[in-house]
N, C-alpha and C positions, 0 to 999 in steps of 0.2 A: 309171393311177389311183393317188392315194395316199388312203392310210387311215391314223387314228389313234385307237390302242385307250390306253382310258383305263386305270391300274392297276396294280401290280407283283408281283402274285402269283401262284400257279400254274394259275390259270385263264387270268389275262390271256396268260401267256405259250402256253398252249394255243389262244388264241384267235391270237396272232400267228402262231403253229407252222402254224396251218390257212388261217387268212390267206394268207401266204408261201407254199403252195401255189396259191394261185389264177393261171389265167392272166392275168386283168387288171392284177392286182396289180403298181404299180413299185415304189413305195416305202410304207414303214410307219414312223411315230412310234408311239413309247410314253409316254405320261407317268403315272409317274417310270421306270417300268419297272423292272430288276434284272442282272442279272449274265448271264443264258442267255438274257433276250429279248436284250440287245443283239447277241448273233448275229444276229439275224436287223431288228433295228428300229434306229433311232436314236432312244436315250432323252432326255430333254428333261427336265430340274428345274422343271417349275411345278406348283404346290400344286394338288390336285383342288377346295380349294375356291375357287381364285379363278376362278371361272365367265367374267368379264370377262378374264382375263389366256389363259382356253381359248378362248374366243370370238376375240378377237386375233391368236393364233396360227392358228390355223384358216383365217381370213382372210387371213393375212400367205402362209402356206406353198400357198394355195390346195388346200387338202384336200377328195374329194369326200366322205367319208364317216366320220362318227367312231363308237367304239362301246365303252359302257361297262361296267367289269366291275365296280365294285364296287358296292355298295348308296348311299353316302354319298351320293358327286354326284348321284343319281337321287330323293332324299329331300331334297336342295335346290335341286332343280327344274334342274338342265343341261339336261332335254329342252326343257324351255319357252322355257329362254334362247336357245340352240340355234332351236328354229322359230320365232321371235321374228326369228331374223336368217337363215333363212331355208337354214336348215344341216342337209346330211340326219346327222340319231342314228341309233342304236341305244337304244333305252331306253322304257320310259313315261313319261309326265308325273308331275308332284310329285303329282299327285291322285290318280294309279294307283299312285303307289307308296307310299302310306301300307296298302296290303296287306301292307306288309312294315313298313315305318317304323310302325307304329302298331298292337299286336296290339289292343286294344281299338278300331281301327276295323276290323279285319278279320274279329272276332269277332262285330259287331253286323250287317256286311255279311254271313256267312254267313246270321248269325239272318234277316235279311230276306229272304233270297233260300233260307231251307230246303237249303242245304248241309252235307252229314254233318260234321259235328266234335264235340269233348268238349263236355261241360256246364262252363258257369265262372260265375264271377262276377268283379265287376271293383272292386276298391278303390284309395282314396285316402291313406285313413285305415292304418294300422299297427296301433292298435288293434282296428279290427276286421274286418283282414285275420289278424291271429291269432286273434282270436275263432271266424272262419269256421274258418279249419283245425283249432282244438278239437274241433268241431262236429265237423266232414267226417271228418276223421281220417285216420290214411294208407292204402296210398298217393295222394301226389296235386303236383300239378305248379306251380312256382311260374315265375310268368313277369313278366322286364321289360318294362312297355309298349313302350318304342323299341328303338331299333338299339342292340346288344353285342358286335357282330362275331362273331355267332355263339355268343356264350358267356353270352346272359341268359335262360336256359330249364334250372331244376332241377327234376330229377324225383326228388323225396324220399320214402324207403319208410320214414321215422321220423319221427316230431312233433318231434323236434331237428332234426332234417337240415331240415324246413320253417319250424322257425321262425327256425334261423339262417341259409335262403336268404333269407327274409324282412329280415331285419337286415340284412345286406350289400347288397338291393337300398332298400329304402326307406330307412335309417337309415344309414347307412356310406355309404350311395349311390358304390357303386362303376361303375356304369354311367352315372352327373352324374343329368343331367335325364331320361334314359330310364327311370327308376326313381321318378319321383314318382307311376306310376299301375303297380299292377299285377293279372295277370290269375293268378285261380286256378283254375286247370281239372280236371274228375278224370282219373285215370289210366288211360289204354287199355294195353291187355294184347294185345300182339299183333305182328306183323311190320313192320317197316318199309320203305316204298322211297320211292326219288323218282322223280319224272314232271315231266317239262318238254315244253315245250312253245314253237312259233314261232306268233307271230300276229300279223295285221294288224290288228286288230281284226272283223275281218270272216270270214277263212278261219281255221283250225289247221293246222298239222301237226304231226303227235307227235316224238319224238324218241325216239333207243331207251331202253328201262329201265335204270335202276340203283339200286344200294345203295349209300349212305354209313353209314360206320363211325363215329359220334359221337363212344363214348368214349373217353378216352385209353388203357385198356389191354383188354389179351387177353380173351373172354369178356362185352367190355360191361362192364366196373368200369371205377372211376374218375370224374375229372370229366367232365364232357362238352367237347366243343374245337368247331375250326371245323370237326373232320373229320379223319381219322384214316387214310381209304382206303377204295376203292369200285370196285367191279366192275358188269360189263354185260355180258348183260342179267341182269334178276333173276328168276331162276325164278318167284318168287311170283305177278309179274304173268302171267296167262293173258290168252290172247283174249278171253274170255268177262268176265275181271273189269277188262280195259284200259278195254270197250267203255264196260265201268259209270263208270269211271273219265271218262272222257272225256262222257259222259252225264250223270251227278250232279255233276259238281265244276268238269270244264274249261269248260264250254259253259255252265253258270249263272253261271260267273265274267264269263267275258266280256260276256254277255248283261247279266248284272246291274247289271254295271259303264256299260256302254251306257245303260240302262235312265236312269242315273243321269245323266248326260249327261258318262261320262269313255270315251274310246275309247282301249282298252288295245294297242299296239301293242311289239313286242319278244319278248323268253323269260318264258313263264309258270314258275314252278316251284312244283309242290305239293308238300311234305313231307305222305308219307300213313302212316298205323297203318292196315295191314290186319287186321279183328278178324271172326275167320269167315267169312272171304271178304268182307266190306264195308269200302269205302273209309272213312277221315274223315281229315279235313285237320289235321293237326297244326298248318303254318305254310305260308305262303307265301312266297315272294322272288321277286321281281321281277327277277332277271338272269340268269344260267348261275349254277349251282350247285360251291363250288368242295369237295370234289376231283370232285365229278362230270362237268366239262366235262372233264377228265383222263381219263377213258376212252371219253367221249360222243363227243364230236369226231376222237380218231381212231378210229373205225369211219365217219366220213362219210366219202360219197362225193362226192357231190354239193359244186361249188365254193362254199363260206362265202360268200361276195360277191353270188353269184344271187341265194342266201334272204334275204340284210340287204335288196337294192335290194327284191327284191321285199316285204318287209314296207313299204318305205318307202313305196310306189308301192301299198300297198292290192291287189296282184296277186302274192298267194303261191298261189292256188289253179292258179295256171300253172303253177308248178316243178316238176319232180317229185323229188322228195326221195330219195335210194337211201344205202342202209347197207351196209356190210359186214358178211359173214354169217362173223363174226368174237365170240371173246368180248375182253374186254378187263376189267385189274385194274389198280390204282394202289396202293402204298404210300407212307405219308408218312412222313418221315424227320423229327422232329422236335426243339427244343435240350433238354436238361437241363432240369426247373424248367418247360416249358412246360406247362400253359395259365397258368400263374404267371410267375414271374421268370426271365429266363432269361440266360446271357451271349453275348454277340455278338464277330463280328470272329474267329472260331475257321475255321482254314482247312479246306478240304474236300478231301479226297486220293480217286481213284480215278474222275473223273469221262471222263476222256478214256479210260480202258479201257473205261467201258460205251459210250460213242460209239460201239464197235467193234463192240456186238451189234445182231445181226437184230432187229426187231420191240419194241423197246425204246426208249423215250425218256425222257428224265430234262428234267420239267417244272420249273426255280426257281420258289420261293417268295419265302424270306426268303433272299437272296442279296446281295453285292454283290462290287466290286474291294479289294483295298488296296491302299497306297501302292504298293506289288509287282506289281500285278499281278492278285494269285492269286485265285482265289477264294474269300471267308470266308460267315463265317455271318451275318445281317443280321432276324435273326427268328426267329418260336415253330416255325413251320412253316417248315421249309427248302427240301424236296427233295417232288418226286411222282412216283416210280419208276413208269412206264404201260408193261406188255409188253399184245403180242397173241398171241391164239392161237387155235389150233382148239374151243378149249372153256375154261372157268372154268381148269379144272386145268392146265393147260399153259402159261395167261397166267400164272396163280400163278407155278408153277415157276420160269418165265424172268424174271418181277417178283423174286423174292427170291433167284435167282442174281446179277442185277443188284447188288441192294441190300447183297451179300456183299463186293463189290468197292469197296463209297464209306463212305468212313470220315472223321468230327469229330467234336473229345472232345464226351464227353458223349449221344452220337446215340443219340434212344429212338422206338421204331416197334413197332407191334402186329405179331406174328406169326401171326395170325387172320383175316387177310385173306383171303373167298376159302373158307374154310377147311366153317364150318357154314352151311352152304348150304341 
């Protein structure tokens, strides 16, 4: 069987990582891929957006099954292109996936379907997007309608800090067009996790718990990134509040969506604030979650290939899904300067002594070759250090023993990982 996973970042490469375990599996492309998938894939230069130039190739290399990791191509509809010609994804439709590509369509979707989230409002206008936050006062959250890659969601505890997220998003417009509408929400006070999720659109199955680490440094300061480091599972989610979880948010999603006449098919992902023990949906995404498939995936047991056919085939309630009763933690290793400026092409020393350790794998990011050979640096987020262990503590341990041993100028990573539990 071959498969080709769309992507080049440290999910994508965990998604090959898990892949390449399968026994069906012969061959794997990656497009564009990185430096640590090509162990394992052949990487391929075609642009994610030329949908026609992925369609071709598909066809050309006879592939039975493609699966995508980032947000982008699933917000300019690959899946549709894709069953159009008749091609098993991984993914939602462009329609499913404006849950994610469109927070003011995903805000008005919960309103109608009564799904726990903050209170917002939605402007156009600058003017009276700061009028409201006069009013409102802090704290409270300013958000770019479209895709930021992670980076258009300020949560400001000052009337400066919101009126100058405000200015950067609608006026600077640093995010282009994703910023011509945005969403102003109030501030939840409370714990975070993510919850994902596989679905046909017709069955679920859950996926284990974890926690992503937003902001760039120690304690939650700083900017917020696309992720910082994330552990599994996350104490917070109990039985009791998973259930709810899966009751108020997953099962209305899907439903609602249906209801609507879109059949959501792929990875759910709910970004939730748990506030007194009750869920509300922060955000959704539409794909694997990245650094979270970094410790999601390996605790599966269960061959990756089973759960994709079966989503595809509308027969996932046949699989049975098994985890390792393992914890798992990721650190990310990140450039100088990032979620800002950052420089590239800086080589990375130590990575072939962590190959050497038990229970330990080092996920690329922003990776690639130079003329040399060697491997440099290629991105904000570089590296996603993933140990296993017996519990939280232990995965830690062996994660930032690892991360002692991999060294490039400049290498900045929270030491908090894991840590307040």
């Amino acid at each position: 069987m071959k498969v080709l996973v769309i992507g080049s970042g440290g999910r994508e490469h965990a998604i090959v990582w898990k892949l390449a375990q399968s026994r069906v599996v012969d061959k794997i492309y990656c497009v564009p891929g990185n430096a640590g998938i090509s162990d394992l894939a052949e990487c391929i230069e075609i642009e994610n957006k030329d949908l026609s130039g992925l369609v071709d190739f598909v066809k050309y290399e006879w592939i039975d099954l493609t699966v995508v990791g980032p947000e982008d191509p699933l917000a300019k509809g690959i899946v549709d292109t894709f069953q159009k010609e008749g091609r098993k994804i991984i993914g939602p439709t462009k329609a499913a996936a404006q849950l994610e590509s469109s927070k003011v369509f995903a805000k008005e979707f919960m309103k109608r379907h009564k799904i726990p989230t903050a209170e917002y409002k939605v402007f156009t206008s600058y003017t009276h997007a700061e009028e409201y936050i006069r009013l409102k006062g802090t704290p409270i959250v300013v958000k770019a309608n479209g895709l930021a890659a992670g980076k258009g969601v300020f949560v400001c505890h000052r009337y400066e800090e919101a009126i100058e997220a405000l200015k950067l998003i609608m006026k600077e417009k640093i995010f282009g067009s994703a910023g011509d509408k945005v969403v102003i929400e109030e501030y939840l006070q409370g714990k975070e996790a993510s919850y994902l999720v596989f679905t046909d659109g017709k069955n679920i199955v859950s996926m284990v718990t974890s926690k992503d680490h937003k902001r760039l440094l120690d304690n939650d300061e700083g900017p917020n990134t696309g992720g910082m480091g994330t552990f599994s599972p996350n104490p917070i989610i109990t039985a009791e509040l998973e259930k709810e979880i899966i009751e108020t948010i997953i099962k209305p999603t899907i439903r609602g969506l249906k209801s609507e006449g879109i059949v959501y098919k792929g990875i759910l992902y709910a970004g939730l604030m748990i506030v007194n023990n009750k869920p509300y949906v922060l955000e959704f995404n539409c794909r694997f979650g990245d650094p979270e498939t970094q410790v999601i995936l390996p605790r599966l047991e269960t061959d990756l290939v089973d759960i994709f056919m079966a989503i595809t085939e509308q027969k996932l309630n046949k699989i049975d899904v098994k985890w390792k009763d393992k914890s798992s933690l990721c650190v990310i290793l990140a450039s100088e300067g990032y979620p800002g400026k950052y420089k590239k092409e800086l080589p990375i020393k130590g990575l072939e002594m962590v190959k050497r350790l038990k229970d330990v794998i080092v996920f690329h990011a922003g990776t690639k070759f130079d003329e040399n050979g060697r491997v440099v640096t290629n991105g904000g987020r570089v590296l996603g250090v993933t140990a296993l262990g017996k519990d939280i503590k232990e995965a830690r341990q062996k994660a930032y023993s690892a991360v002692e041993l991999i060294h490039f100028e400049g290498m900045q990573y929270r030491k908090d990982i894991g840590l307040n539990i």
